[in-house]
PDB file of N, H, CA, C and O in Angstrom:
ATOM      1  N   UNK A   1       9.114  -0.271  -7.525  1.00  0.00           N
ATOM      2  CA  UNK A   1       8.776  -1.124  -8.645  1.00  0.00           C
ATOM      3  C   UNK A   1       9.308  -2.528  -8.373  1.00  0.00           C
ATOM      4  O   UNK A   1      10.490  -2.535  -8.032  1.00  0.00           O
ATOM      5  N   UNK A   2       8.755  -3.632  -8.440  1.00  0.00           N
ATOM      6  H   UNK A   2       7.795  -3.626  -8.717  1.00  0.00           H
ATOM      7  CA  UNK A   2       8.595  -5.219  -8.896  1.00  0.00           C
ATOM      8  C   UNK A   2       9.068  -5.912 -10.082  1.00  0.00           C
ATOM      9  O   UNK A   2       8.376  -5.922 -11.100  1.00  0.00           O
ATOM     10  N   UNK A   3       9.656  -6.215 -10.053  1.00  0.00           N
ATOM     11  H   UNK A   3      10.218  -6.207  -9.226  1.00  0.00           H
ATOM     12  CA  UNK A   3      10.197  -6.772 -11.390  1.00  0.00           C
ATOM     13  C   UNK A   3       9.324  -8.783 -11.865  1.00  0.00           C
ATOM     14  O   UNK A   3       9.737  -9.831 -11.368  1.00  0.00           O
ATOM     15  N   UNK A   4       8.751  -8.727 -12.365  1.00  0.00           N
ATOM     16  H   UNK A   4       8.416  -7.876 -12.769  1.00  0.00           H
ATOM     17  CA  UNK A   4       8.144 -10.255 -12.635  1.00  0.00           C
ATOM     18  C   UNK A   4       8.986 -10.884 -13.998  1.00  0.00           C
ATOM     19  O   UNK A   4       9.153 -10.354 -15.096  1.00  0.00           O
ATOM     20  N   UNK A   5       9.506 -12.383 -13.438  1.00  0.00           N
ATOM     21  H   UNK A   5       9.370 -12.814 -12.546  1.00  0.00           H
ATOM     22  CA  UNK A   5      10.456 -12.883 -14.349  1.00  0.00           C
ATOM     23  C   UNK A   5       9.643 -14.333 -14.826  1.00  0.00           C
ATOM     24  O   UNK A   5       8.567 -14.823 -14.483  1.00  0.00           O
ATOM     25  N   UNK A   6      10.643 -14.734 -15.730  1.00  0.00           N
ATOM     26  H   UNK A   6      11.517 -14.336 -16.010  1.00  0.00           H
ATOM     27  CA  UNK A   6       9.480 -16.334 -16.481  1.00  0.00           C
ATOM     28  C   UNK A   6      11.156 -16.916 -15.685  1.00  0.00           C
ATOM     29  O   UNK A   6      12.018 -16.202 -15.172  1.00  0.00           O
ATOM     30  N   UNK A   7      11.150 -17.868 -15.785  1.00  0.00           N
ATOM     31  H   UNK A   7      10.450 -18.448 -16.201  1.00  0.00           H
ATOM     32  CA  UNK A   7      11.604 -19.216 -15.295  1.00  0.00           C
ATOM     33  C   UNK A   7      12.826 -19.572 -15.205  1.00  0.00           C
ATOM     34  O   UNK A   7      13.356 -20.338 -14.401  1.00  0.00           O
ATOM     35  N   UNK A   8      13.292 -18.943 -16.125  1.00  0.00           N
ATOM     36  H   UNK A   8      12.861 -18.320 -16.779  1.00  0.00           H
ATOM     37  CA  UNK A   8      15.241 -18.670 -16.793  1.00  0.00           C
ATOM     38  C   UNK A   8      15.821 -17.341 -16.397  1.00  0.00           C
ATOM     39  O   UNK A   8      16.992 -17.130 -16.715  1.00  0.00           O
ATOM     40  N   UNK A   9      14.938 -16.124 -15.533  1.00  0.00           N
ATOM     41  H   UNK A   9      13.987 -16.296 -15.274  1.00  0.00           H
ATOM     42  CA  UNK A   9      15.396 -15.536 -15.014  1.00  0.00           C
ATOM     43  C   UNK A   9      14.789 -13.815 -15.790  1.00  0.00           C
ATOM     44  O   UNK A   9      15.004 -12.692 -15.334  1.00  0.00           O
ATOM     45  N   UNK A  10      14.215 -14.094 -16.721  1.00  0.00           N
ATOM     46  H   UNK A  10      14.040 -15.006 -17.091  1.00  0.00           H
ATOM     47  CA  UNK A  10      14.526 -12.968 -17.363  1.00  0.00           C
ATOM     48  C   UNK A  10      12.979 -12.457 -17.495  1.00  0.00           C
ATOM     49  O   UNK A  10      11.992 -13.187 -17.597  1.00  0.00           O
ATOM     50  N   UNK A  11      13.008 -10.737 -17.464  1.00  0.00           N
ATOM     51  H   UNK A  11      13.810 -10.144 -17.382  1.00  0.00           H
ATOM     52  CA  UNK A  11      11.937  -9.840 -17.256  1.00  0.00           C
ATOM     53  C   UNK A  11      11.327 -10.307 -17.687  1.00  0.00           C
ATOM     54  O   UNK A  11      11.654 -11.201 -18.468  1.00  0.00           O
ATOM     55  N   UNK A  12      10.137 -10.007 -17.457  1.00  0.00           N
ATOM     56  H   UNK A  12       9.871  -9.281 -16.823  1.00  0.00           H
ATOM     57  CA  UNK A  12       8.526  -9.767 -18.780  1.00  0.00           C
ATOM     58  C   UNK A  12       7.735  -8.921 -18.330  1.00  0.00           C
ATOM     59  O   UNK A  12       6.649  -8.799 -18.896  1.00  0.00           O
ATOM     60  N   UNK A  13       8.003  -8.227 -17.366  1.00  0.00           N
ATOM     61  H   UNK A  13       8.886  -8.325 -16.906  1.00  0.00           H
ATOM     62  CA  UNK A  13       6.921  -7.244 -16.435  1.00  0.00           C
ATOM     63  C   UNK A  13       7.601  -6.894 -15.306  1.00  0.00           C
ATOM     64  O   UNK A  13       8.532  -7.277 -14.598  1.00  0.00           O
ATOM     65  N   UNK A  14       6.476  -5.687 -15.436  1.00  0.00           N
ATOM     66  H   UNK A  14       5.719  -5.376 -16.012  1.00  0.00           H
ATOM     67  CA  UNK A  14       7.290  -4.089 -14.232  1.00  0.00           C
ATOM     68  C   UNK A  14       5.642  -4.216 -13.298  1.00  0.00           C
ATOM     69  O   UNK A  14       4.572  -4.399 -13.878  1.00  0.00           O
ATOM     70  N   UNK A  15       5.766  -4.093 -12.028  1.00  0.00           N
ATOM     71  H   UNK A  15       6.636  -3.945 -11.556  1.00  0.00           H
ATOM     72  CA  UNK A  15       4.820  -3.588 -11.353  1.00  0.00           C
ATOM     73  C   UNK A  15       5.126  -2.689 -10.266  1.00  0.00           C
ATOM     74  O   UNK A  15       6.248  -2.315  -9.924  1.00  0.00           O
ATOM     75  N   UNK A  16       3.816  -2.326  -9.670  1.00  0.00           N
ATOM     76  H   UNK A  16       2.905  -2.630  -9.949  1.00  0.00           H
ATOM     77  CA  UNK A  16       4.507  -1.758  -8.414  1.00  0.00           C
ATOM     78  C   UNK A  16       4.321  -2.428  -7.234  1.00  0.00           C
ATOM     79  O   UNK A  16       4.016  -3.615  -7.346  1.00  0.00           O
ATOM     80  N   UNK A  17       4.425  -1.983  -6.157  1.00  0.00           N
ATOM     81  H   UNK A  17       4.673  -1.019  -6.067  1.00  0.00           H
ATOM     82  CA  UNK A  17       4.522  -2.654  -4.851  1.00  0.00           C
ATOM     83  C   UNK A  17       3.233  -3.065  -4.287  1.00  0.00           C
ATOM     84  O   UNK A  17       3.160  -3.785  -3.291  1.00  0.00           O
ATOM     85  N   UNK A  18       2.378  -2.683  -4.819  1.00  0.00           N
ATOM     86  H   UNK A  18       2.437  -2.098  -5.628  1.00  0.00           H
ATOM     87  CA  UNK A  18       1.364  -2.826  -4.789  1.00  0.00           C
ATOM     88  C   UNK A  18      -0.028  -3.616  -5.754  1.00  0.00           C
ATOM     89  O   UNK A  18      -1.236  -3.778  -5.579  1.00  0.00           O
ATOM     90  N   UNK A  19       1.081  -3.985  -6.916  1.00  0.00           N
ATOM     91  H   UNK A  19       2.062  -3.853  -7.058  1.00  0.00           H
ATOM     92  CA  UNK A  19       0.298  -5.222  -7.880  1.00  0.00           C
ATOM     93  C   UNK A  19       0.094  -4.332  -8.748  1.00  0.00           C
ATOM     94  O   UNK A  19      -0.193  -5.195  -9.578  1.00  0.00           O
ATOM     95  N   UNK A  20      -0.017  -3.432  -9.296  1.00  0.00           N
ATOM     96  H   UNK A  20       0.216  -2.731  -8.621  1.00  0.00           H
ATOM     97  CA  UNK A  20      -0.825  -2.701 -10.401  1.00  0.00           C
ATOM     98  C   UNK A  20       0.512  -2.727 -11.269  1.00  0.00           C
ATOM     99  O   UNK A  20       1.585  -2.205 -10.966  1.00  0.00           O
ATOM    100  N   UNK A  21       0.140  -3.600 -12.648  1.00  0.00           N
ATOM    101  H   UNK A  21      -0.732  -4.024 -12.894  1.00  0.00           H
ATOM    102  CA  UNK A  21       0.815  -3.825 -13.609  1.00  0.00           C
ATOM    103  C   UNK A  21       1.183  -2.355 -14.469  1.00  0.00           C
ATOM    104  O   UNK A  21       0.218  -1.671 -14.812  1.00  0.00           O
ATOM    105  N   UNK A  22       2.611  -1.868 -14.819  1.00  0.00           N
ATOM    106  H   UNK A  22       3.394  -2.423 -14.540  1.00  0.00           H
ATOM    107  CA  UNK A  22       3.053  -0.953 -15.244  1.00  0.00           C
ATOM    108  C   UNK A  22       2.995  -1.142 -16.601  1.00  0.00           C
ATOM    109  O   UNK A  22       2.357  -0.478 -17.418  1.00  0.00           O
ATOM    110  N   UNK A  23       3.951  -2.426 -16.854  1.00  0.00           N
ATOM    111  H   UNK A  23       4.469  -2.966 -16.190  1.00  0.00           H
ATOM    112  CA  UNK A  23       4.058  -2.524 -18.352  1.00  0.00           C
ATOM    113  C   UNK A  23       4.814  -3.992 -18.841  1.00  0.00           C
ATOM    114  O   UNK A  23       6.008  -4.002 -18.541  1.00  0.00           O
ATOM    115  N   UNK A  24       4.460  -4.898 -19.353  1.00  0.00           N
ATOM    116  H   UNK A  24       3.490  -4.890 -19.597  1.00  0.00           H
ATOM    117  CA  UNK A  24       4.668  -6.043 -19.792  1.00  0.00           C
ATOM    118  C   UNK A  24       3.173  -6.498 -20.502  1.00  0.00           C
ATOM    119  O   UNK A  24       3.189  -7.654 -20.926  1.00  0.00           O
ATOM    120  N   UNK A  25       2.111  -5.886 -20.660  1.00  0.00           N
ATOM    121  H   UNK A  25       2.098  -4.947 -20.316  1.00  0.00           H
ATOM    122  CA  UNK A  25       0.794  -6.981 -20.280  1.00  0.00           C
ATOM    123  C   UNK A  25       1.139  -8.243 -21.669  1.00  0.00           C
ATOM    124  O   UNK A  25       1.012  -9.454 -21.487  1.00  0.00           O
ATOM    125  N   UNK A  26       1.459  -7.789 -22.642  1.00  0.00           N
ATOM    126  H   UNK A  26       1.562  -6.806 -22.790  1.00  0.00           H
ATOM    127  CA  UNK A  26       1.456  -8.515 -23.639  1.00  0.00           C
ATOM    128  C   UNK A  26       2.322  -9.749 -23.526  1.00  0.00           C
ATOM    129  O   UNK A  26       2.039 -10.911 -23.819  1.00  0.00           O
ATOM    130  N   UNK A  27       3.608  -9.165 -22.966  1.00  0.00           N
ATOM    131  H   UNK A  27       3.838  -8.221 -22.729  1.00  0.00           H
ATOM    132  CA  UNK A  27       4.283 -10.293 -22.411  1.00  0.00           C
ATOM    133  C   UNK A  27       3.882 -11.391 -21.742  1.00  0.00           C
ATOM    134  O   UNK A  27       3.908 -12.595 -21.997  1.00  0.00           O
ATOM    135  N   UNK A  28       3.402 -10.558 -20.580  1.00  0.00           N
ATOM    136  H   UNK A  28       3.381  -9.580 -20.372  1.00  0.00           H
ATOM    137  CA  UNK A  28       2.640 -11.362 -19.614  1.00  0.00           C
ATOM    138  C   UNK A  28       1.343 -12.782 -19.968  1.00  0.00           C
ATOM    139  O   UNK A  28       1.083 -13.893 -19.508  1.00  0.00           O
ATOM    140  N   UNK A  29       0.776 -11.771 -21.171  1.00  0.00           N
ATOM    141  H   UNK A  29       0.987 -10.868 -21.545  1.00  0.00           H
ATOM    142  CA  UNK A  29      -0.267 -12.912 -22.020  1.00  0.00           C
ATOM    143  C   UNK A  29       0.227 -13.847 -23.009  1.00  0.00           C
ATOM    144  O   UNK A  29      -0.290 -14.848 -23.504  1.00  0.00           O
ATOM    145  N   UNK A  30       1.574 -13.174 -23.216  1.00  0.00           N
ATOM    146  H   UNK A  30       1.994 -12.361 -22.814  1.00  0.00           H
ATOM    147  CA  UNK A  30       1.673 -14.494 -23.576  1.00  0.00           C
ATOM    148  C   UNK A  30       3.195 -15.807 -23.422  1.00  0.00           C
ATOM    149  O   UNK A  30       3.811 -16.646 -24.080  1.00  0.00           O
ATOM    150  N   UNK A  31       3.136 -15.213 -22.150  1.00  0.00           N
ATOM    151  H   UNK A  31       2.636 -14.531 -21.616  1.00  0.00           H
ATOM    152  CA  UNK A  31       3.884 -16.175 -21.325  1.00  0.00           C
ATOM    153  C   UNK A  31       2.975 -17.487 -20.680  1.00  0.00           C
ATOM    154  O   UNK A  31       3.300 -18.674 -20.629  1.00  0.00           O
ATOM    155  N   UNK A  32       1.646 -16.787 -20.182  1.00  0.00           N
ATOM    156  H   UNK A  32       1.382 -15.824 -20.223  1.00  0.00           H
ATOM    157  CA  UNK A  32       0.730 -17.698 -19.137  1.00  0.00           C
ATOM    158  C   UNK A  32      -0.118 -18.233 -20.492  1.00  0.00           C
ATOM    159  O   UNK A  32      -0.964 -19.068 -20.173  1.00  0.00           O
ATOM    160  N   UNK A  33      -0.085 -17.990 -21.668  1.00  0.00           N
ATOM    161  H   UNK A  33       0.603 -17.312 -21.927  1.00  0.00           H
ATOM    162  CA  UNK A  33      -0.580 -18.522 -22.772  1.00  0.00           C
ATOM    163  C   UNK A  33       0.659 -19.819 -22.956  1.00  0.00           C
ATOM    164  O   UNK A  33       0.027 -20.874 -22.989  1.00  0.00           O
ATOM    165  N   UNK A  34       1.713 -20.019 -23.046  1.00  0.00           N
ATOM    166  H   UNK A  34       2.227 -19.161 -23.020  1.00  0.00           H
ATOM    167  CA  UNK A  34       2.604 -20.855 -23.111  1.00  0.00           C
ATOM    168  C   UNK A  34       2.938 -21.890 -22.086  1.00  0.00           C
ATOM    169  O   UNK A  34       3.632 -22.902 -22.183  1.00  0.00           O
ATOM    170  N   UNK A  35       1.921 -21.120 -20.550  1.00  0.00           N
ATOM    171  H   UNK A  35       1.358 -20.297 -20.472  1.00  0.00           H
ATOM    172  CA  UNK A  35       2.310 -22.133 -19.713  1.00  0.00           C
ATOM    173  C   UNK A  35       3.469 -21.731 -18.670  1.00  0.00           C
ATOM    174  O   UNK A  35       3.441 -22.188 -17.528  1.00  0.00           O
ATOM    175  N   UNK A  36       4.155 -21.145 -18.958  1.00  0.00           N
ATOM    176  H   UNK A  36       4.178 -20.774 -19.886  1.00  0.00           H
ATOM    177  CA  UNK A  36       5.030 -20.398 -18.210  1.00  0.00           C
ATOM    178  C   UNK A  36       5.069 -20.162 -16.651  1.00  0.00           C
ATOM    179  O   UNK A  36       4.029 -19.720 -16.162  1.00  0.00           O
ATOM    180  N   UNK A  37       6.053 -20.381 -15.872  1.00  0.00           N
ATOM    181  H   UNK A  37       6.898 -20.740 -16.269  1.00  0.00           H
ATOM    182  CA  UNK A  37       5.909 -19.743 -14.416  1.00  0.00           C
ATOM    183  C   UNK A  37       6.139 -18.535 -14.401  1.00  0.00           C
ATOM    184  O   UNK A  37       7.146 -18.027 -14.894  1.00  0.00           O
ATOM    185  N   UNK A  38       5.078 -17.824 -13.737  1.00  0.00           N
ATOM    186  H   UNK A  38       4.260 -18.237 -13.337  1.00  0.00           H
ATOM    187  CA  UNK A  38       6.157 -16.460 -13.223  1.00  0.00           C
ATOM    188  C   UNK A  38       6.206 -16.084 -12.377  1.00  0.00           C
ATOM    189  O   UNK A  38       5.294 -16.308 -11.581  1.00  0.00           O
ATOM    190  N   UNK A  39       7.630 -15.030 -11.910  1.00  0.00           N
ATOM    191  H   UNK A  39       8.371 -14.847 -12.557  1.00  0.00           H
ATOM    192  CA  UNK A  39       7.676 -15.093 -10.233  1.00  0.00           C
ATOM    193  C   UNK A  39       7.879 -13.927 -10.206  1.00  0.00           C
ATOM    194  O   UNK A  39       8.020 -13.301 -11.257  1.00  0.00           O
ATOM    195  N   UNK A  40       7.961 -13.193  -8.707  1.00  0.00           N
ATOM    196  H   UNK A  40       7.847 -13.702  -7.853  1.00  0.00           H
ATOM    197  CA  UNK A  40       8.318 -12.085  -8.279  1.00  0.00           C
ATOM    198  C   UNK A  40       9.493 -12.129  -8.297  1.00  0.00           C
ATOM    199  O   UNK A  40       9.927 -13.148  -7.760  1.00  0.00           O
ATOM    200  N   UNK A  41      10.552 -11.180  -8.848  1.00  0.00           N
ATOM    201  H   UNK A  41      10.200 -10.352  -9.284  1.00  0.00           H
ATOM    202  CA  UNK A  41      12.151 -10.893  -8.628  1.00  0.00           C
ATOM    203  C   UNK A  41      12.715 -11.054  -7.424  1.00  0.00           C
ATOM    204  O   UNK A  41      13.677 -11.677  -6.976  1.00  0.00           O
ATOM    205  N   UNK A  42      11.746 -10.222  -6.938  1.00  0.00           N
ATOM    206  H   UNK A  42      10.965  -9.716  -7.302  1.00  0.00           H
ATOM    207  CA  UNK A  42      12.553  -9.733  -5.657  1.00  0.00           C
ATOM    208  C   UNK A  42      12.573 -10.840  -4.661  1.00  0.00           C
ATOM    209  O   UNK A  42      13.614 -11.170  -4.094  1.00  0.00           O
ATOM    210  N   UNK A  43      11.121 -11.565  -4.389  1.00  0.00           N
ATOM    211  H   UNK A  43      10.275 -11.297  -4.850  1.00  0.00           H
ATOM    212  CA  UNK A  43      11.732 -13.223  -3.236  1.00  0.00           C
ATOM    213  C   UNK A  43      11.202 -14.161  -4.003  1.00  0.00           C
ATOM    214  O   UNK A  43      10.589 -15.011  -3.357  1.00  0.00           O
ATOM    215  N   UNK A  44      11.213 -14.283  -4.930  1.00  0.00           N
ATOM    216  H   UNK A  44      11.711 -13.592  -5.454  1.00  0.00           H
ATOM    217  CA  UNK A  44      11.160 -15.754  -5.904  1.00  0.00           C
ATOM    218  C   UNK A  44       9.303 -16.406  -5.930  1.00  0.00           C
ATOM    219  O   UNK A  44       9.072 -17.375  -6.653  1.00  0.00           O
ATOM    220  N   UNK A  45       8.550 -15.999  -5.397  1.00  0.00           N
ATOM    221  H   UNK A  45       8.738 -15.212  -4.810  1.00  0.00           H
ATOM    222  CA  UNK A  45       6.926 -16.371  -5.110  1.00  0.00           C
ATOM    223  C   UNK A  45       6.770 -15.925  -6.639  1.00  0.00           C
ATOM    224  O   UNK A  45       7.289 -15.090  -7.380  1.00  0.00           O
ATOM    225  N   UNK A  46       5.600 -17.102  -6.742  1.00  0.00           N
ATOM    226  H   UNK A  46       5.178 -17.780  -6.140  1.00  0.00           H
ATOM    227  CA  UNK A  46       4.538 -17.407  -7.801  1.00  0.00           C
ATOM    228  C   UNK A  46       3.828 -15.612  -7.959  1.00  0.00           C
ATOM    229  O   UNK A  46       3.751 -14.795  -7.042  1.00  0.00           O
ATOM    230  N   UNK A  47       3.469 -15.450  -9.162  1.00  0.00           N
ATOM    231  H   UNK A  47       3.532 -16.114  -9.907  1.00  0.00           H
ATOM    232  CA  UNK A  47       2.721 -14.266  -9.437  1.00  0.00           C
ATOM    233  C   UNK A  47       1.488 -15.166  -9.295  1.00  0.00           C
ATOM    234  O   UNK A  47       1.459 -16.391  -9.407  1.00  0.00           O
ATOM    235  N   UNK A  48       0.491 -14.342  -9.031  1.00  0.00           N
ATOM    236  H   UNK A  48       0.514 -13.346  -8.940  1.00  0.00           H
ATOM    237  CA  UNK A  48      -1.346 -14.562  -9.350  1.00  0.00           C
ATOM    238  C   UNK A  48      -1.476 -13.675 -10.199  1.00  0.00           C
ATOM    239  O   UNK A  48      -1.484 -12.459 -10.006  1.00  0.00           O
ATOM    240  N   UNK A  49      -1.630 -14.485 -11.597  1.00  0.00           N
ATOM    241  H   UNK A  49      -1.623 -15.473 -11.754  1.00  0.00           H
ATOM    242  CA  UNK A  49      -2.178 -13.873 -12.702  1.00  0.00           C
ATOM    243  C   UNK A  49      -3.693 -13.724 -13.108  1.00  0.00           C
ATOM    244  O   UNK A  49      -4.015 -13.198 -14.173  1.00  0.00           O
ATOM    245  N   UNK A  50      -4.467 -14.144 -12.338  1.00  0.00           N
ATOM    246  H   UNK A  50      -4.206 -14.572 -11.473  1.00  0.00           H
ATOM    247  CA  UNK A  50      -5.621 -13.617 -12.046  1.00  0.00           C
ATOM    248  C   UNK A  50      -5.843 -12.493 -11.801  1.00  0.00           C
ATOM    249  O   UNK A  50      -6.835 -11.968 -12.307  1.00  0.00           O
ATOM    250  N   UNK A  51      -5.035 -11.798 -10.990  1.00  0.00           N
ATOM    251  H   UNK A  51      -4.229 -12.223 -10.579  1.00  0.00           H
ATOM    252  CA  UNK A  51      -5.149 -10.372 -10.699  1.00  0.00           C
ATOM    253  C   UNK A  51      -5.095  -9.545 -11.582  1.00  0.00           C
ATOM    254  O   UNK A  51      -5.924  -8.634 -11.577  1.00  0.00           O
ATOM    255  N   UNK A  52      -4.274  -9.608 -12.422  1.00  0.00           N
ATOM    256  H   UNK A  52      -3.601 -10.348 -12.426  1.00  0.00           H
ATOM    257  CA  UNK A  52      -4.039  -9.002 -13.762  1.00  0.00           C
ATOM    258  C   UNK A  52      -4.892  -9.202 -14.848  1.00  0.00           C
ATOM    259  O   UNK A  52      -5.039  -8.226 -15.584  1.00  0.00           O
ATOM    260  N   UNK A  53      -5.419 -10.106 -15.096  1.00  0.00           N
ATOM    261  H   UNK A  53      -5.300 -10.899 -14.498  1.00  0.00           H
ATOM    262  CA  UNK A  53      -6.414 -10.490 -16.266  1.00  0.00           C
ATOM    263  C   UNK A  53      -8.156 -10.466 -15.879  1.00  0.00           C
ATOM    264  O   UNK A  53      -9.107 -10.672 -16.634  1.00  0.00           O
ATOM    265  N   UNK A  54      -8.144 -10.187 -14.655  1.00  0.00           N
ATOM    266  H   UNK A  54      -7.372 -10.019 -14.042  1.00  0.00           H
ATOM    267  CA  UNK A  54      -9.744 -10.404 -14.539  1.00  0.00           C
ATOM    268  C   UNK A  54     -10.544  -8.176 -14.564  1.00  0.00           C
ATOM    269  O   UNK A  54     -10.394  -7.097 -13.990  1.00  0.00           O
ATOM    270  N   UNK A  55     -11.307  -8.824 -15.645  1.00  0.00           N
ATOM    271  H   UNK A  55     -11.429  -9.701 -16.111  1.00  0.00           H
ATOM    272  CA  UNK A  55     -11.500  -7.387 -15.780  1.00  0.00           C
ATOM    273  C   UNK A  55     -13.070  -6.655 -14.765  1.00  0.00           C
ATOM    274  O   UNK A  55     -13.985  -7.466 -14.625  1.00  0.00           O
ATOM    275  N   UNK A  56     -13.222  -5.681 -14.339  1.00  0.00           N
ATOM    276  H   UNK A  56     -12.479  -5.022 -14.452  1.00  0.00           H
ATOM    277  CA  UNK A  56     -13.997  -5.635 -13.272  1.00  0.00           C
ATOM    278  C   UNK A  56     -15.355  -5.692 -13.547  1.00  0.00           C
ATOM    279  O   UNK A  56     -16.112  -5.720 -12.576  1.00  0.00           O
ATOM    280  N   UNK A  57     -15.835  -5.715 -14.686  1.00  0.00           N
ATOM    281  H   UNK A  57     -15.220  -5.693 -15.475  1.00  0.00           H
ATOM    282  CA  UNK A  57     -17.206  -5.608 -14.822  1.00  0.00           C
ATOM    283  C   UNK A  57     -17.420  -7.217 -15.264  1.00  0.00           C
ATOM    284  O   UNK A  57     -18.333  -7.544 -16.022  1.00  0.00           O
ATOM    285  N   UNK A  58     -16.568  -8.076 -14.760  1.00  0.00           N
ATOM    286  H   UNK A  58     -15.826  -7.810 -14.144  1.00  0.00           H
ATOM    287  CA  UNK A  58     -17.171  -9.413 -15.185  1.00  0.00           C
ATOM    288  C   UNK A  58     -17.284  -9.909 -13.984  1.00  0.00           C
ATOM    289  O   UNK A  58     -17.064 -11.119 -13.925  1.00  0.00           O
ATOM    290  N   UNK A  59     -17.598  -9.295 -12.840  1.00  0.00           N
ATOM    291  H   UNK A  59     -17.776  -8.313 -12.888  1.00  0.00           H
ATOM    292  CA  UNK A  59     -17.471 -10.123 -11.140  1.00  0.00           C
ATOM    293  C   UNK A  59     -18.996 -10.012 -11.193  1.00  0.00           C
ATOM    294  O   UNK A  59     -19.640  -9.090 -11.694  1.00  0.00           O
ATOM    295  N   UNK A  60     -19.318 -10.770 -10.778  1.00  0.00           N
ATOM    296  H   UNK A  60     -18.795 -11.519 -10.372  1.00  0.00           H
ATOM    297  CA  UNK A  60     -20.678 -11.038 -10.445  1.00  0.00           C
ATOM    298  C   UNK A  60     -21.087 -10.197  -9.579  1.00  0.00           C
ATOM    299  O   UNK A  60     -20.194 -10.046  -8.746  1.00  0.00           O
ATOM    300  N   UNK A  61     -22.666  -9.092  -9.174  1.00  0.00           N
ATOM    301  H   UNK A  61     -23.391  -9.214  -9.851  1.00  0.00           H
ATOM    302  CA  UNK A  61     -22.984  -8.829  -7.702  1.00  0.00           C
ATOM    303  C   UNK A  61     -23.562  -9.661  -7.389  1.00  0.00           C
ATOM    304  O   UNK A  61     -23.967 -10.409  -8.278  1.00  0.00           O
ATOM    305  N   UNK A  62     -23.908  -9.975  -5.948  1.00  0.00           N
ATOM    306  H   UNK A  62     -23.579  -9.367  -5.226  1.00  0.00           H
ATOM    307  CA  UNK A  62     -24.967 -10.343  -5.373  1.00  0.00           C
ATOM    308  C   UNK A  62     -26.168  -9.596  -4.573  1.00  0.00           C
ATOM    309  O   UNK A  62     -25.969  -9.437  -3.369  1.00  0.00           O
ATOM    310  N   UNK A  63     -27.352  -9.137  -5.093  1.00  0.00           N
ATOM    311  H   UNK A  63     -27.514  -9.267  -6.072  1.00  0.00           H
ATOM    312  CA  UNK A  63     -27.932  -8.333  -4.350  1.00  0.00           C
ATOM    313  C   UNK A  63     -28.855  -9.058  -3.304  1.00  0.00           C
ATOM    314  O   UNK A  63     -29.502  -8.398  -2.490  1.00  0.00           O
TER     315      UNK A  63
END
């Protein structure tokens, strides 16, 4: 597990090692609603919160 922090150090989200959000989402929405940085715990890098919020049936195909 991943720990994702806002700016002052402190939790808002659990993931795993692999990106799949455990449990914060609300947090999470509304941290990046405020503007907020958030980082990975463990080596300090920017989260991509895109990953988390884009839901799959809104990607475009191309046939």
């Amino acid at each position: 597990m991943r720990n994702i922090v806002n700016e002052t150090g402190e939790i808002i989200a659990k993931a795993t090692h692999d990106g799949t959000l455990v449990g914060g989402q609300h947090r999470i929405a509304v941290a990046a609603s405020l503007g907020q940085k958030l980082l990975w715990q463990d080596n300090g890098e920017p989260v991509n919160l895109d990953a988390f919020f884009r839901h799959p049936s809104s990607q475009r195909h191309i046939a």
